[in-house]
C-alpha positions, 0 to 999 in steps of 0.5 A, spaced: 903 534 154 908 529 156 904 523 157 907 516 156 913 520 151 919 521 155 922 527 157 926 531 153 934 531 154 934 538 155 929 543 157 928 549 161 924 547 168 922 554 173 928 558 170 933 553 171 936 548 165 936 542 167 938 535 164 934 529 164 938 525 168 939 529 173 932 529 175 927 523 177 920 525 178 918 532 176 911 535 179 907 540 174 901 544 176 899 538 180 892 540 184 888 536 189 881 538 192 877 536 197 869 535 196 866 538 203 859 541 203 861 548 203 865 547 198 872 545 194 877 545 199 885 547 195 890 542 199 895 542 193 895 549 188 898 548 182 905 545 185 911 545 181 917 542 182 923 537 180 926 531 184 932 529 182 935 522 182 940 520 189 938 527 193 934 528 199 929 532 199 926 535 205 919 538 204 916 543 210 912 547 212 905 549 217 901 543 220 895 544 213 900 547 208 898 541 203 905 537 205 903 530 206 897 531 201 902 532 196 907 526 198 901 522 197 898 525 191 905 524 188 903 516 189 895 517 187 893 516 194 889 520 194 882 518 196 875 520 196 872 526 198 880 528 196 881 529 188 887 530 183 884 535 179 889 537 175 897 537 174 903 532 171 906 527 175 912 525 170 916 519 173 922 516 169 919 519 163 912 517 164 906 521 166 903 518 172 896 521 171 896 517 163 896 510 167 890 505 169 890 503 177 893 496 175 899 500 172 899 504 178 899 499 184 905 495 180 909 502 181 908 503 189 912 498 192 916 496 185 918 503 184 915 508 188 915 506 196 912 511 202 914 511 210 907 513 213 907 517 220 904 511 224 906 505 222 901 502 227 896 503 222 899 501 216 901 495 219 896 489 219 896 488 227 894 481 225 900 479 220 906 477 223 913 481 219 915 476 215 908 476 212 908 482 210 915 482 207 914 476 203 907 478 201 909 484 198 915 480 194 912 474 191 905 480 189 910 483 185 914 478 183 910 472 182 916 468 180 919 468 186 919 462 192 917 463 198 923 461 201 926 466 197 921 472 200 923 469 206 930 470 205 930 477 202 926 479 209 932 476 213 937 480 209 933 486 209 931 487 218 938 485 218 941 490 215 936 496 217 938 493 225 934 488 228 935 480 229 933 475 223 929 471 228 924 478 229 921 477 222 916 471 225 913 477 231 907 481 231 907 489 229 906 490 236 912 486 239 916 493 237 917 499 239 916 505 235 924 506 232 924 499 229 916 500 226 919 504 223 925 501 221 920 495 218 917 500 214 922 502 210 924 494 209 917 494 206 919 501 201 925 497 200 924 490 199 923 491 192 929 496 191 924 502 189 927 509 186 923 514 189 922 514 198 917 518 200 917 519 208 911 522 211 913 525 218 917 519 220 921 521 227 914 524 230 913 519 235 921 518 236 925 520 242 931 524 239 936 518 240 931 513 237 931 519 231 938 521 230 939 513 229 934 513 223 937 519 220 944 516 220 940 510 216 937 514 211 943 517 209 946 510 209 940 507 206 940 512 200 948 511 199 948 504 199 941 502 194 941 509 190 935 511 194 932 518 192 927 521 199 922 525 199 923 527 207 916 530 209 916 534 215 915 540 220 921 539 224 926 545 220 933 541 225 931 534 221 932 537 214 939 541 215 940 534 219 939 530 212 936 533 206 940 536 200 935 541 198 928 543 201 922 544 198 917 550 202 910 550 202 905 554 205 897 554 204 897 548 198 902 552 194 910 552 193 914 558 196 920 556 196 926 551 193 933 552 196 939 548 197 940 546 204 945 551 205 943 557 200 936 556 205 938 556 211 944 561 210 939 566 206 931 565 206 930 569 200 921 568 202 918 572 208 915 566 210 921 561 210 925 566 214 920 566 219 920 559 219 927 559 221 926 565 226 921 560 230 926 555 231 928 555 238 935 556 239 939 554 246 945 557 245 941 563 246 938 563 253 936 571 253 933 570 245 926 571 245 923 565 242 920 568 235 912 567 233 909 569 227 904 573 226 896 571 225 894 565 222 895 560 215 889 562 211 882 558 210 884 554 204 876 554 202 876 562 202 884 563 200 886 570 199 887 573 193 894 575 190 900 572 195 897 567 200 901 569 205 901 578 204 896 577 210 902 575 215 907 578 212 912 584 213 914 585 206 906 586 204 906 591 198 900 593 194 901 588 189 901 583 194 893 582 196 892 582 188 896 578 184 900 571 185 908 570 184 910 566 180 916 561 183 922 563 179 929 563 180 932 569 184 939 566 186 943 560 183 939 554 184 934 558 189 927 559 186 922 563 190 914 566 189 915 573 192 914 580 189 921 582 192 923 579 187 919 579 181 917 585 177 910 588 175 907 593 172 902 593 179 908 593 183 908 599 188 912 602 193 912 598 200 905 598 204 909 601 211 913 607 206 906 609 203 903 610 210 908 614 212 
């Protein structure tokens, strides 16, 4: 147990040596159930994963896979009927699952910040900018003035694109693009570590949308923001991320570099993935859809989540999970193709021959 002892310096994390510099927020086993009246719906499965300092991080897959569930999990957002069931949260050392809900609200906002989907509903419709701003600044740190509150506002819409004066308006006297541009001013008033963005472009157009892209790089360079970008759009992860984290049905399938990913999916489900984006320089292609659907996450399948839509299917597949390991250099995948079994058999389409 990590609990509030920092890490080691040096540890083995999913096959992979890592140093502890190297990495800010580490996610170990975590689960997140959801109470219904049929019973505990599994949104997150035991996720694993490393998020290190000063990167983006794209995280992606199907609407239902349990992304922004995670995203929020990692904050402890996660309300009633929703519950963290099990798992590590470890953050600069700490685990996040030891600390009362005190400690956790002085960390959102101070050090852990989030973008939601919609700012409309995160922003009070009643409260004018500056208030939200300065609200946050003098919550977390009592000591500071409101003029000084104030200021740090000013700076901070300035240098995200919008005029000062704008600080005095209403949520509603803005477009989309610059809610969003609030929102982050919001994450970074107090110069947090860690930025989790949850589907931010899904209301933008692609101009408005290619502008806030080229902001987090930007941001990321200038405050040494590490981002966790949640989205389902594949051409806004190669856009910005520098490694892609991909889930299916609560579980982590596979984590890559940007480019190992894209230039070589080694998991089934993610090349699909990237078989369905449309392309067009290829007018004649015909636009690739995936076989059947993701799997009732109240009656998951055994085995692999994805055997009953995968073309790779092997008998060990409907039976056993795999393990998320290391397959190449810095790519880890959970795929029988790559993982020896003693249950490991020839492929299905071979044995029906």
């Amino acid at each position: 147990m990590y609990g509030e002892e920092p890490i080691s310096r040096e540890r083995v994390v999913m096959g992979e040596p890592v140093r502890t510099g190297d990495v800010l927020f580490s996610l170990r086993d975590v689960s997140v159930d959801y109470a219904t009246r049929a019973g505990a719906v599994k949104a997150v499965d035991r996720v694993s994963l490393d998020i290190r300092k000063g990167e983006i991080l794209g995280l992606v897959g199907e609407s239902g896979c349990g992304k922004s569930t995670l995203g929020k999990a990692m904050l402890r957002m996660i309300q009633p009927p929703g519950e963290i069931t099990e798992g590590q949260m470890i953050f600069d050392g700490t685990d996040l699952m030891t600390l009362n809900s005190r400690r956790m609200r002085e960390l959102r906002g101070a050090r852990l910040g989030m973008v939601f989907q919609d700012p409309m509903t995160s922003l009070d419709p009643l409260q004018k900018i500056v208030d939200h701003l300065t609200e946050t600044v003098m919550t977390h740190e009592p000591s500071t003035s409101e003029a000084a509150a104030r200021d740090r506002a000013e700076q901070l819409v300035s240098r995200l694109g919008l005029r000062e004066e704008r600080i005095d308006d209403y949520p509603h006297q803005f477009s989309g693009g610059m809610r969003q541009r609030i929102m982050i001013a919001l994450a970074l008033a107090l110069r947090a570590d860690l930025v989790i963005a949850d589907e931010p472009t899904t209301a933008l157009d692609v101009i408005v949308e290619a502008q806030f892209l080229d902001l987090l790089r930007e941001l990321r360079a200038e405050f040494d923001l590490t981002i966790v970008l949640i989205t389902h759009n594949i051409g806004v992860v190669a856009e910005v991320a520098d490694r892609v984290a991909v889930m299916y049905a609560g579980r982590m399938v596979e984590v890559a570099g940007v480019d190992g990913l894209f230039l070589d999916t080694k998991h089934p489900y993610g090349q699909g993935l990237l078989k369905a984006v449309p392309n067009i320089q290829l007018a004649d292609a015909e636009l690739y859809q995936m076989e059947g659907s993701p799997p009732n996450l109240l009656r998951p399948p055994p085995g692999c989540s994805f055997h009953p839509r995968c073309p790779s299917e092997m008998p060990i597949c409907s039976s056993v999970e795999p393990s998320l390991r290391a397959v190449d250099q810095d790519h880890l995948a959970a795929c029988w193709l790559y993982e020896d079994h003693p249950e490991k058999r020839v492929p299905v389409e071979v044995a029906h021959d």
